[in-house]
Each structure stands twice: as C-alpha cells, then as structure tokens.
C-alpha positions as CSV (number, residue, x, y, z in Angstrom):
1,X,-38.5,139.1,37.2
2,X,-39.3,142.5,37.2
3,X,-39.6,144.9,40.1
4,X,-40.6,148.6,40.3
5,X,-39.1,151.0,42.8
6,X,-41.3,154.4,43.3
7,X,-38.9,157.1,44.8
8,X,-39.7,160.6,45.1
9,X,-41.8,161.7,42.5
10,X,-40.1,159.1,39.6
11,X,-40.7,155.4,38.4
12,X,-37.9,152.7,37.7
13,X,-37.9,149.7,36.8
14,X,-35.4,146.7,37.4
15,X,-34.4,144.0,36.4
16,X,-33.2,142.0,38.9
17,X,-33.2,142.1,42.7
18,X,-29.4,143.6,42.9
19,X,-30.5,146.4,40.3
20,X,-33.6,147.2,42.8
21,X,-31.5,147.1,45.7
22,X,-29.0,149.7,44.3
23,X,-31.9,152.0,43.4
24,X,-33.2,151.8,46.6
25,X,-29.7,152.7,48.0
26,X,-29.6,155.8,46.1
27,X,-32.6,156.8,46.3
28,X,-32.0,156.7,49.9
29,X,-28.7,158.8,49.9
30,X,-30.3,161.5,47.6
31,X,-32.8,161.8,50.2
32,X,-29.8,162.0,52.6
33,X,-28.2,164.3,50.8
34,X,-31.2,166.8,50.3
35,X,-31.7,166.8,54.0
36,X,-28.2,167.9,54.6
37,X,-28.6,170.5,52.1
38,X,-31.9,171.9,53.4
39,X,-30.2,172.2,56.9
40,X,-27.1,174.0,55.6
41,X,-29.8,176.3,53.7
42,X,-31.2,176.6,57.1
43,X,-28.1,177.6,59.0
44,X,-27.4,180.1,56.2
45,X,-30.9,181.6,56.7
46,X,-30.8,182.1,60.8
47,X,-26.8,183.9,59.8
48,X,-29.2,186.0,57.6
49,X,-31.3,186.5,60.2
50,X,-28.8,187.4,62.9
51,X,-27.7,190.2,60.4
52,X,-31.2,191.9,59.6
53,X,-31.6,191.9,63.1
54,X,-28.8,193.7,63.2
55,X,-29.6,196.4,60.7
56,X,-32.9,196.8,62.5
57,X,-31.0,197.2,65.5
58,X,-28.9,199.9,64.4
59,X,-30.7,202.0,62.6
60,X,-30.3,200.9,59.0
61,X,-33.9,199.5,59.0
62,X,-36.9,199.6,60.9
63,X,-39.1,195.9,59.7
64,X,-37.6,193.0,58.7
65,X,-40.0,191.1,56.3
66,X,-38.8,187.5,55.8
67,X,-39.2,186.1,51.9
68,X,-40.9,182.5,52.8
69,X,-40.5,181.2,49.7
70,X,-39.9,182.2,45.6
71,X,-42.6,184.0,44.3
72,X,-44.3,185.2,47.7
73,X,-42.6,188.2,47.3
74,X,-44.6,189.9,44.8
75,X,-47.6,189.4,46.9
76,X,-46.6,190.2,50.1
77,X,-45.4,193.4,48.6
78,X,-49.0,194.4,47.4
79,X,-50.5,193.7,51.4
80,X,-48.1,195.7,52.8
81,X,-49.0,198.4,50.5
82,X,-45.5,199.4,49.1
83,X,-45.2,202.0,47.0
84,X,-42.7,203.2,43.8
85,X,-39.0,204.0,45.2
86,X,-39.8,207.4,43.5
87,X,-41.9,208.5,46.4
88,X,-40.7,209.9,49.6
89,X,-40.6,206.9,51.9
90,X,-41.9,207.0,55.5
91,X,-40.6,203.3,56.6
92,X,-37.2,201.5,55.6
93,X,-37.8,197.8,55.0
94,X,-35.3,195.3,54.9
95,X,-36.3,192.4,52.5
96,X,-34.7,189.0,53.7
97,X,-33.1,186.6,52.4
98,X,-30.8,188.8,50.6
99,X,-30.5,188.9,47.1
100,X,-28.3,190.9,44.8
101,X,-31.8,192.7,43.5
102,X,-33.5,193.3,47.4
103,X,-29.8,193.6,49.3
104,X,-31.7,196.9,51.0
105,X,-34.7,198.5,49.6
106,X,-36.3,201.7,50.8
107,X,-39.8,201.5,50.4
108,X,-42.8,203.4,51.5
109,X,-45.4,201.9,53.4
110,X,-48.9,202.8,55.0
111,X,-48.3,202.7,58.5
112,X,-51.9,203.0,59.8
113,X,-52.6,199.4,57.6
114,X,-49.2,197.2,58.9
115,X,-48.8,195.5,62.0
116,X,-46.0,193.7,62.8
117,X,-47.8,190.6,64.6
118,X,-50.5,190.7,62.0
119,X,-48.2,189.2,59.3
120,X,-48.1,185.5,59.1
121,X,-44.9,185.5,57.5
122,X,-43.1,187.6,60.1
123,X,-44.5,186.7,63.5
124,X,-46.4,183.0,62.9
125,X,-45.0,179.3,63.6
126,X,-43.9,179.5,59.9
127,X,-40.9,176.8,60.9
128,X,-43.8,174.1,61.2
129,X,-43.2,172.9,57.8
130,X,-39.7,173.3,58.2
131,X,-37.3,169.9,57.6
132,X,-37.2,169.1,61.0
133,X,-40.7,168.2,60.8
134,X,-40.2,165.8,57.6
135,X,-39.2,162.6,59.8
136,X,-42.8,162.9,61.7
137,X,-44.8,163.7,59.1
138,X,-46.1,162.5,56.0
139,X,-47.9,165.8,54.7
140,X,-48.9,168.9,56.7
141,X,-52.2,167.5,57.7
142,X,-50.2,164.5,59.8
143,X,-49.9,168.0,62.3
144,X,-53.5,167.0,63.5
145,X,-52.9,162.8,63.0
146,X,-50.4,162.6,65.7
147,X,-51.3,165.3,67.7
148,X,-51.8,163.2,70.4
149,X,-48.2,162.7,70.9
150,X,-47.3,165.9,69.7
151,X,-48.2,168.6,71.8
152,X,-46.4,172.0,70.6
153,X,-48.3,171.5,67.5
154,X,-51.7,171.1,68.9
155,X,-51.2,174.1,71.1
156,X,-49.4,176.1,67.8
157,X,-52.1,175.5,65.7
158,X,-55.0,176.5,67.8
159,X,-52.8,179.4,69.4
160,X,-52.4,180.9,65.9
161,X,-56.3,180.0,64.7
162,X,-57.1,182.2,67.9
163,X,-54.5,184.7,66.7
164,X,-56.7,184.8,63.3
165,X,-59.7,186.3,65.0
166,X,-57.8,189.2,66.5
167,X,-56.6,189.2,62.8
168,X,-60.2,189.5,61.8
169,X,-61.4,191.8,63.6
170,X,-57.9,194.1,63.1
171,X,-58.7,193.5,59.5
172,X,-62.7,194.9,59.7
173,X,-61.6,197.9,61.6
174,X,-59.1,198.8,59.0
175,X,-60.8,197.7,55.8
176,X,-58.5,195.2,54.8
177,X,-60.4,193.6,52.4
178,X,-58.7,190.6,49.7
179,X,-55.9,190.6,48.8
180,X,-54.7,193.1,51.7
181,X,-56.3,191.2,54.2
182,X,-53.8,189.8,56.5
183,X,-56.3,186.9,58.4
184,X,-56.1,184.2,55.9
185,X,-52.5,183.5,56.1
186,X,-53.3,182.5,59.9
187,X,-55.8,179.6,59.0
188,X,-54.6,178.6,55.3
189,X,-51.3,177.5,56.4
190,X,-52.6,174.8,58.2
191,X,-55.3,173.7,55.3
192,X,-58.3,175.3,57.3
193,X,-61.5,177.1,55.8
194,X,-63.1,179.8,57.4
195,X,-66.8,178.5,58.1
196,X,-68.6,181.4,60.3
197,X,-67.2,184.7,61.5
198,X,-69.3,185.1,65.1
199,X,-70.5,188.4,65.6
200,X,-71.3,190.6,68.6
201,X,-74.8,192.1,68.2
202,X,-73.9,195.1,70.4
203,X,-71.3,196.7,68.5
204,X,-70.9,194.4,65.2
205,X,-67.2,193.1,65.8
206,X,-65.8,190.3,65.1
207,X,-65.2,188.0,68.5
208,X,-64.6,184.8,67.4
209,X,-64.7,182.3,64.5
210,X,-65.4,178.4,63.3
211,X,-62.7,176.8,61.1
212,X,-63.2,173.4,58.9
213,X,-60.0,171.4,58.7
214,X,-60.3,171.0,54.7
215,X,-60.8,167.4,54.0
216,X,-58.9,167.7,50.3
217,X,-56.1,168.6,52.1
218,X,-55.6,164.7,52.9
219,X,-57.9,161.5,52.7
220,X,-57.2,160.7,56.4
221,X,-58.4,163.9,57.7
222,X,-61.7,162.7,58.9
223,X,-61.1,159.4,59.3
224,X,-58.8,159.5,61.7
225,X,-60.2,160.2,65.7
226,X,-57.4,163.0,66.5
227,X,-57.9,165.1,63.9
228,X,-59.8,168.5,64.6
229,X,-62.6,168.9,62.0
230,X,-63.6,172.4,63.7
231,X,-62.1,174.7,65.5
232,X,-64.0,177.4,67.2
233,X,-62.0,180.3,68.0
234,X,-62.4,183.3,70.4
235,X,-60.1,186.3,71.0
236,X,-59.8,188.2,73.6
237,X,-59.9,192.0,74.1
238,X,-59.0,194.5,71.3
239,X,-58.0,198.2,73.1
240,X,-59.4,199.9,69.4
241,X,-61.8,202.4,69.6
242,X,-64.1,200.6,67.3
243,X,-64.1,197.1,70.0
244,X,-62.6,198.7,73.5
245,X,-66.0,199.8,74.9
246,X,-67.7,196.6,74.4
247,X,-64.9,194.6,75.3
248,X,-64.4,196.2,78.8
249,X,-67.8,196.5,78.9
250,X,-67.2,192.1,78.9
251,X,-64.2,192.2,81.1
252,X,-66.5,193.8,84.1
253,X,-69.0,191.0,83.5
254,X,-66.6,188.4,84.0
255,X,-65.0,190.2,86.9
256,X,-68.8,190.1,88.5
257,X,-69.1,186.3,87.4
258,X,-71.9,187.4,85.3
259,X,-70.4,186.8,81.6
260,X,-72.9,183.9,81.0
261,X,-76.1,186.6,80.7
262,X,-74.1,188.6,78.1
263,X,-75.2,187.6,74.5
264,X,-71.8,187.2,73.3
265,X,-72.1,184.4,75.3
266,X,-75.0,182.9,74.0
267,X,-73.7,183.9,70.5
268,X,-71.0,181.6,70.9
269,X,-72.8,179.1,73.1
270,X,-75.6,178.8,70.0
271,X,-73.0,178.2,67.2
272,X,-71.1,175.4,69.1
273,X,-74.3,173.3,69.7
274,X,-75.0,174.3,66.0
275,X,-72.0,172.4,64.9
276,X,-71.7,169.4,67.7
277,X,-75.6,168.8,66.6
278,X,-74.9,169.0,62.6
279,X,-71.7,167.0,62.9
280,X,-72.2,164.7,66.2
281,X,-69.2,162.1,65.7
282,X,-66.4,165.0,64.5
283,X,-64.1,166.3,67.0
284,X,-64.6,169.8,67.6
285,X,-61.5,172.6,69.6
286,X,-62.8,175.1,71.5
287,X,-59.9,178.1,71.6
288,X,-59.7,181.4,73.0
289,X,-57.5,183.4,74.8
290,X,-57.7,186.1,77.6
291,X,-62.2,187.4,77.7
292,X,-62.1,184.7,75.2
293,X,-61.0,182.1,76.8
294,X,-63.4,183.1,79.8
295,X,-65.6,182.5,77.0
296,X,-64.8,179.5,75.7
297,X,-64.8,177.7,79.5
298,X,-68.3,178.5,79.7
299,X,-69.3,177.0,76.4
300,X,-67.6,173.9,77.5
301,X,-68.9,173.8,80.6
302,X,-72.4,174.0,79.3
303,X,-71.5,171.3,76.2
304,X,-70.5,169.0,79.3
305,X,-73.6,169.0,80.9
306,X,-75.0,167.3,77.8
307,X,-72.5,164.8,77.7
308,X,-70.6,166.3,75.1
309,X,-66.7,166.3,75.7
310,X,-64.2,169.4,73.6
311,X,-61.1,169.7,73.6
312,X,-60.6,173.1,75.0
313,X,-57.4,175.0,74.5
314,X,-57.3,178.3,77.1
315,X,-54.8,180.5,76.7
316,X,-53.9,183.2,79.8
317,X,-57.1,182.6,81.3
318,X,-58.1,185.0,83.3
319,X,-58.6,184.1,87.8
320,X,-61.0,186.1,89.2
321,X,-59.1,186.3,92.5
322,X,-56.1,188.4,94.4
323,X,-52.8,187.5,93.1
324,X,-51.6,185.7,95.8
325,X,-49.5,183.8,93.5
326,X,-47.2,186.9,92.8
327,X,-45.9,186.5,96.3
328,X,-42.1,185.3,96.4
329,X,-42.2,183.5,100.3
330,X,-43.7,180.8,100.1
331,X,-44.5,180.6,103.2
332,X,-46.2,183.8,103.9
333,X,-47.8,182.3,100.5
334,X,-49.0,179.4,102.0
335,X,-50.2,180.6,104.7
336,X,-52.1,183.0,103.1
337,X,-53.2,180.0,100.9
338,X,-54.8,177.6,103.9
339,X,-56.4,181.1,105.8
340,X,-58.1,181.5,102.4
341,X,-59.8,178.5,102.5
342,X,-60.7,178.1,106.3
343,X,-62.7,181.3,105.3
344,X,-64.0,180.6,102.2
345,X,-65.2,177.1,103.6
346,X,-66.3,178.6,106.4
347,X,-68.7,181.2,104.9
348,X,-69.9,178.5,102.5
349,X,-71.0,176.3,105.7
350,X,-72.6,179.3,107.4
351,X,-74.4,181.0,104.3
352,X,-75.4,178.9,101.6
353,X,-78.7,176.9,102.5
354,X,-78.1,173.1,103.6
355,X,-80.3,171.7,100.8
356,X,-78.1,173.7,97.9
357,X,-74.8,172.0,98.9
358,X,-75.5,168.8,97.5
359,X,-76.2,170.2,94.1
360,X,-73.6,172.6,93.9
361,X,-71.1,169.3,94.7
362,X,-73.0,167.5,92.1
363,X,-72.0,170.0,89.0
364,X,-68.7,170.5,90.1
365,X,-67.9,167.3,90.1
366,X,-70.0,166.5,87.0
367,X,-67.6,168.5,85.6
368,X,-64.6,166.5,86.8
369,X,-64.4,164.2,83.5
370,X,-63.6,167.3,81.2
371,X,-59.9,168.4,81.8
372,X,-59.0,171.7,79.6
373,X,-56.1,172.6,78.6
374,X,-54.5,175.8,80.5
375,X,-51.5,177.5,79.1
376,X,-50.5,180.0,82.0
377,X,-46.9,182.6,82.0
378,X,-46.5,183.1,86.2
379,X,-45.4,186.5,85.2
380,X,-49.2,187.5,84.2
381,X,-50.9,188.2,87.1
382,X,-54.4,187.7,85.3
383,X,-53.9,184.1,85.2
384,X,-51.0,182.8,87.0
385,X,-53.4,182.0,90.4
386,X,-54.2,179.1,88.3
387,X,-50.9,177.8,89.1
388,X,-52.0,178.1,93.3
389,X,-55.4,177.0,92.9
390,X,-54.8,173.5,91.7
391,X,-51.2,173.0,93.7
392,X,-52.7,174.5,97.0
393,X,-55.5,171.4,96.7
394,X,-53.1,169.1,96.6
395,X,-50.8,170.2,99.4
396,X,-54.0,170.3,101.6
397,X,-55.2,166.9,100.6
398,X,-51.3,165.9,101.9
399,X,-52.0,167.9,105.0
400,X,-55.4,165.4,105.4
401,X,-57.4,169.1,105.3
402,X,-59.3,167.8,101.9
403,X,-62.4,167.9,102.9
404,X,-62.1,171.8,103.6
405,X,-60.4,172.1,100.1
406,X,-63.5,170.4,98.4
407,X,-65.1,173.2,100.0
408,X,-63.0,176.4,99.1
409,X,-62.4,175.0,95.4
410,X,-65.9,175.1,94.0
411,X,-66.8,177.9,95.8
412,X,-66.1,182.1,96.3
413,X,-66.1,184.7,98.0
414,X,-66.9,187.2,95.3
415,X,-70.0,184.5,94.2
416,X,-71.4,184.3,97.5
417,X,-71.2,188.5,98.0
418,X,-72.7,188.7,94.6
419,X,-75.4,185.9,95.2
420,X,-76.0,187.8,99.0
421,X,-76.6,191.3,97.2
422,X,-79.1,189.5,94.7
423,X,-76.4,189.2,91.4
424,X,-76.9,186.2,89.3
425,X,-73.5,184.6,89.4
426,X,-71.7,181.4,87.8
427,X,-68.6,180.5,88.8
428,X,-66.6,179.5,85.6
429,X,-63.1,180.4,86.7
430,X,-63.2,177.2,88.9
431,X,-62.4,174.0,87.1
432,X,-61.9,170.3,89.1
433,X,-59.2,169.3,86.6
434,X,-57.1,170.4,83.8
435,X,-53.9,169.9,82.0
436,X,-52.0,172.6,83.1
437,X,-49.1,174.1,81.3
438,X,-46.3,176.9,82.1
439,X,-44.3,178.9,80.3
440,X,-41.1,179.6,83.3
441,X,-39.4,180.9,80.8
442,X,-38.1,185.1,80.7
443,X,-41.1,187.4,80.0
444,X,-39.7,190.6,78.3
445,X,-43.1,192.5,80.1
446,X,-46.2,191.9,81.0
447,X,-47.5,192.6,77.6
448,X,-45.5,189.8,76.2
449,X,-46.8,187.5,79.3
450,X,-50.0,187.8,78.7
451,X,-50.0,187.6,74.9
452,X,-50.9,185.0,72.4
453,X,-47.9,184.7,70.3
454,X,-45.8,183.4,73.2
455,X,-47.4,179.8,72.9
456,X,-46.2,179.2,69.2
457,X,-42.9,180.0,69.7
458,X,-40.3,176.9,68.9
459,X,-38.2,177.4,72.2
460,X,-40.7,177.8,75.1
461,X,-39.5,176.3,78.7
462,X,-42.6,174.4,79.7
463,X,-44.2,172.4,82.8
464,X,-46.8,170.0,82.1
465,X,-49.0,168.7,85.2
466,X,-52.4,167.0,85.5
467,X,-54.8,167.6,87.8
468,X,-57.8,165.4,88.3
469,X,-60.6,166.3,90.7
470,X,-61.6,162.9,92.8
C-alpha cells in the first residue's frame, strides 16, 4: 500500500510502512539538524556583534548597520543615502555581518536624513522571526493567533506600530519619500497595511495612524477571535520645530484635564468609531504612547460608553499628579499616600453638589469592565504614580478605609480646582482597572525610561498585576 510523506517543501512516496517510518525519521533529524545549525549561526552573529560594538566603542566606527538578510543590503544602502567611497566621508559605518567584501567600509552618509532609532533593522524587535520562535509558530501571522498566551509579542508589536507613527511623522518633516522612507519597515514586518494616516488640522502633522493586519498574509487571520484586524496607533510628542508647538500646546491641555476639547481628540475619536462601525465583529488595538496614549484612553473611554470593548495598549502614560511615587521611605510614602486621600475625599464631600455624586460613581464604575494595558518604567516620573494609585487602593481597602478610597480614586484635586474656576475638565488619567506592567529593570536615563523602544526589547525584567475595580 502506498503512503506519502510531505516534509519540508518535498514529496515522497513509500512503499511500505517501514520505508514511511524511515522518512519520517529523517526528515525529523534534518529538521534537527538545521535547528542546531541556525543556533550556531546565531551564536556566531551575537560574537559579531560583541565585536562591532567594539569598534564603535573605540573609535574605529561610529553606526553599526546590521545586514538582516542576503540581498537587503543593496537597499538599505540607497535609504541611508551612501555615497561613492571617492567622496570625502563624513560618517564611518561598519557593515555587519562581516564579509571579506564589507570587513570595514567608509562611507558617506547624510546626517540630517539618518536616525539611529528610525531604522527597523538596527533598533526594532527584528529577533521575532528568529528560530527561537519556530516551535510556537507556524508562520509569522501565528504572532497575533496566540497572543493571548504570548504577551511580549502583543506588547512588541503594537510598541513598534506606535514607533511607526513617530516614524511618519520624522519621515514628513524630512521628506523621506519611497524608497528612503524609513516608516514601512515598522508595520511590514509584521504583514500590516497602512490604512489612514490621522492628521492634526492645526499644524498638518502626522499624530497617529490605522493599520489592517493583511489577510493574504494567512487564511486564519480573521477567522481567528485574537487576532488584531486594526490597529490604531498614536505617538506621542515630537521636540521638531515643525510638531513641538502644537504638541506642547497638547501636553498643557492634558495637564489642565482639558485634552478631550482639542480636535486632535475628536480627530482620533471620529476615525475609531469609523472603523468599529464599518467593521463591528473585528478586533480593533488602540496604541499610543506618552500625549498619545493620553489620547488613546480617552478614545476608549468614550468607545466604552457604547458598549464597545478595545484592547488598549498605553505605553508611559502620563499621571497628572505629584510624584509621590519617587519617594524611597515608604513610610513617609504612605503616609503621604492616606493624607492624600482624606483630603481629596474630603473636598469631594464638601464641594461637589449631593445630586452629582451618584453619576460621577456611575461612569467610573461603568468603566470598571474595560481593563487597559499599562506599561510603566518607575524611573519615569510622568507615569510611574500609576504604580501608587492602584497599590495605595488596595492597601486602604486592607486597612477597611475603602470607602474613602472609592472616593479619592475617581476624583481630583486639580478637576475640582478647574471645575471651581469654571474649566471644563474630564478626568481620563483615572482608570478603575488595568493590567499593569513594570519594567524594574536598569534605566540608562530618563530619556530611555520614558521611551518607546524599551518595551520591545527581548530581555525586559517585568511585573505583571491586575487590578479590578469592585
């Protein structure tokens, strides 16, 4: 009887059970043997590594440029602008991996058009299709299949989608237009189209973008409930002079709880509902990070009150609230901590009118079903209170002072100054649960601790917790 064995990428047929059983066996050890190779290839490149690093260090070159892959070279080469060996050079660039032909090559390149953290290939989760990640996936798509169980990827991918926006916009400013633009690398490695680029009507820069997950890219895309069809992506803010004054302009809004009246806002608020009512049974990310993450809560918020549940990734969301969290006693912390909330609870009772207290307890806790998640570095002081605001609640629920805390947590000082001065205010900062996660690992500055392209990296040292709001 015959039998036919498919292995990778070939067709055999047997004769007999033993002959399909020894194929089968060898087919399995060439698999094994492949994987061993690929890991010693591996091993080889971070050597490599080690040594360009090396050469940067001292002096022999100033930007490393990994080679991905054969043939990526030649392209690479034309975005980063290199010019003939002929002309005076104004950068040294070390190509890696090293080849007898690109040991160490001087080049020339534009330095007003390269940054470093632009480039896919240098600074993004490139090790994501690495052979590590053969055993749990199939194909690149299976990223977003079993993304429930694998959260470094979720949080990787819509980390570096958010990165694409800065990209965008870095891109517009500069005029890198295709093939120099550096932005598509971001969302074609993981099989995404660029739908909509969102636009700020006040100064014309990019703020934020909607991705398609394309569906060629595998037939189980769509059909399967944990896999993103859109992502909606906002950055945060860009210190260029073409984006700076509109983007601070932003960052005092949310400071004054007032980012909700801004039409950035309702920019992005319009092309969510756009999408969640053209595509009502996809599953749709919301992303941002820094001002856009501020953004992004709100949109959720607002999507929630229509009964419509996102998965919201918020990266270094800003607290609108003194850094209490920065203090190192933890008692003079906690202290600080219960005062706090006697006050805020206090003022509440004796300011806000009796009839809006009920409805102010209804949308928070409307709100309680939604849980974000929060990706915080204690070593930024923009977002870290995060960390306090949700452990504080608990430790006063153990100290039986909940019912104070239900109090201080959905209200604020700052909103009920603003409100008493006459200031429209909405207090989005506030949350009543969330999936909080910290990065306790070393921050090289506060630059680094408040930047996006800390939550791709393959080594983070993370806390999870939940917290739900009862």
């Amino acid at each position: 009887m015959k039998r036919e064995l498919y292995g990778r990428g070939c067709r055999c047929i047997c004769q007999t059970a033993e002959e399909f059983d020894t194929e089968k066996n060898r087919g399995r050890k060439t698999w094994e043997e492949e994987r061993a190779t690929e890991r010693g290839r591996k091993d080889r490149e971070r050597e490599r590594t080690a040594e360009a690093v090396e050469s940067v260090a001292g002096g022999k070159a100033d930007l490393v440029i990994p080679q991905v892959a054969r043939g990526k070279m030649e392209g690479l080469s034309t975005r980063l602008r290199i010019r003939s060996l002929d002309v005076e050079f104004s950068k040294r660039v070390l190509i890696w991996p090293f080849s007898s032909e690109l040991a160490s090559l001087e080049v020339a390149i534009d330095e007003e058009m390269v940054s470093e953290k632009d480039i896919f290939c240098i600074c993004g989760p490139t090790y994501l299709t690495s052979v590590d990640c053969v055993d749990k996936f199939l194909n690149f798509v299976s990223l977003f299949i079993v993304s429930r169980t694998c959260q470094h990827h979720r949080r990787s991918v819509a980390a570096s989608l958010v990165q694409a926006v800065y990209v965008l916009e870095r891109d517009r400013q500069l005029n890198r237009q295709f093939p120099d633009a550096f932005a598509p690398h971001w969302w074609e490695f993981f099989h995404f189209n660029l739908i909509r680029k969102l636009v700020d009507d006040a100064d014309n820069t990019i703020f934020g973008a909607i991705f398609e997950l394309n569906p060629n890219s595998s037939p189980e895309t769509y059909s399967n409930s944990n896999a993103p069809r859109f992502v909606i992506a906002f950055r945060g803010t860009i210190t260029e002079k073409d984006s700076i004054s509109r983007d601070l302009t932003l960052d005092l809004h949310l400071i004054q709880n007032s980012l909700h009246t801004t039409s950035r806002f309702l920019i992005a608020m319009q092309a969510v509902k756009n999408v969640a009512s053209a595509f009502p049974n996809s599953v749709i990310w919301l992303a941002g990070h820094s001002l856009g993450s501020a953004v992004a809560v709100l949109v959720a918020r607002n999507m929630v009150k229509t009964g419509k549940l996102l998965d919201t990734f918020l990266f270094n969301p800003p607290f609108c609230a003194a850094p209490i969290e920065g203090i190192r006693d933890e008692r003079v912390k906690h202290g600080i901590r219960i005062a706090s909330s006697l006050i805020t609870a206090g003022l509440n009772m004796a300011l806000r009118p009796r009839e809006e207290r009920p409805i102010l307890e209804y949308s928070f806790s409307m709100l309680a079903s939604w849980a974000p998640n929060l990706f915080i570095n204690p070593n930024d002081h923009l977002c870290s209170e995060y960390i306090g605001y949700f452990e504080h609640r608990k430790n006063m629920e153990e100290l039986g002072a909940g019912s104070i805390e239900r109090l201080a947590t959905q209200n604020s000082i700052w909103d009920m100054f603003f409100k008493a001065i006459g200031r429209e205010s909405e207090l989005w900062h506030l949350l009543p649960s969330a999936n909080l996660t910290t990065n306790v690992g070393p921050a090289q500055d506060f630059k680094w601790a408040h930047g996006i392209q800390q939550w791709w990296q393959p080594d983070l040292h993370l806390v999870c917790k939940q917290y739900r709001y009862t």
